[in-house]
Phi, psi and omega in degrees: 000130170274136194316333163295299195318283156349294195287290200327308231277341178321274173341306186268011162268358181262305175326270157351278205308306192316293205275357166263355182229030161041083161307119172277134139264137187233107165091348171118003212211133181258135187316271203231146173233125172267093187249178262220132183298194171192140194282090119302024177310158184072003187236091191294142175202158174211157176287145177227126159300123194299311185268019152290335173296287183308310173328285189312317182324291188283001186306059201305353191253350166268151186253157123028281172286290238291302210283352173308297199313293171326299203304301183301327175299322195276344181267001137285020204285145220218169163258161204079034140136324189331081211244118206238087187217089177339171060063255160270021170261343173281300171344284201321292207286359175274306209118311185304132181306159155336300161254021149295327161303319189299288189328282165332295169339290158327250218327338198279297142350279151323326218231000184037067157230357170217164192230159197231109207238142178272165147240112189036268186253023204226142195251149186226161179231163167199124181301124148336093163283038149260002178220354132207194194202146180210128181118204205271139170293037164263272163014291240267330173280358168245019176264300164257141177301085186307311186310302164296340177297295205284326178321285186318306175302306167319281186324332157278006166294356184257158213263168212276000000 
């Protein structure tokens, strides 16, 4: 079998497992895909909703920086959301100055895709858990309204 053989017979075993554990489509677009749990230890990883991807995509109001900043922010992403990373520790692994980080930050903020919480001196982030999620998806349902979530998730089909 050749690797184009290979990929097809794949594809269409991922198609199958989709119609046996009845994948909702919604909007022309699949949601959430639930699949056979699986043991990652040792592997930081989190759920990211597919239309949060287009979202963010099609955003007209992120730069450049802003999604470098997102990016290094969601791979400290901790769990419930939690994101415990400086400043110049985004500087540093970007390149990007400090306050171009700040800048971003504001924006990331501003655009409620990350939310910005004080503790005394110490400043903490936390990812939208509408646009991915680390913990369990009970946690995530009593955090988000699922009904008004999928509302939402339609209404971003719409141009911004």
């Amino acid at each position: 079998m050749n690797f184009l053989e290979k990929e097809k017979k794949d594809w269409e075993a991922v198609q199958e497992k989709k119609n046996q554990i009845g994948e909702k489509i919604l909007s022309g677009s699949y949601q959430i895909a639930i699949y056979e749990r699986k043991k990652l230890r040792g592997i930081d990883w989190f759920h990211m909703f597919q239309k949060a991807l287009e979202t963010l995509a099609r955003n007209p109001n992120l730069k450049g920086n802003d999604f470098k900043v997102l990016m290094i922010m969601m791979s400290q992403l901790d769990w419930k959301n939690y994101i415990h990373v400086s400043q110049s520790i985004i500087s540093l692994k970007t390149g990007i100055d400090k306050s171009n980080v700040s800048k971003s930050i504001t924006t990331l903020v501003e655009q409620k895709i990350i939310s910005k919480e004080r503790v005394g001196s110490s400043c903490f982030y936390r990812l939208n858990p509408e646009f991915g999620w680390k913990g369990s998806p009970d946690e995530l349902g009593r955090v988000v309204n699922m009904k008004e979530f999928k509302k939402r998730q339609i209404q971003y089909d719409l141009p911004f």
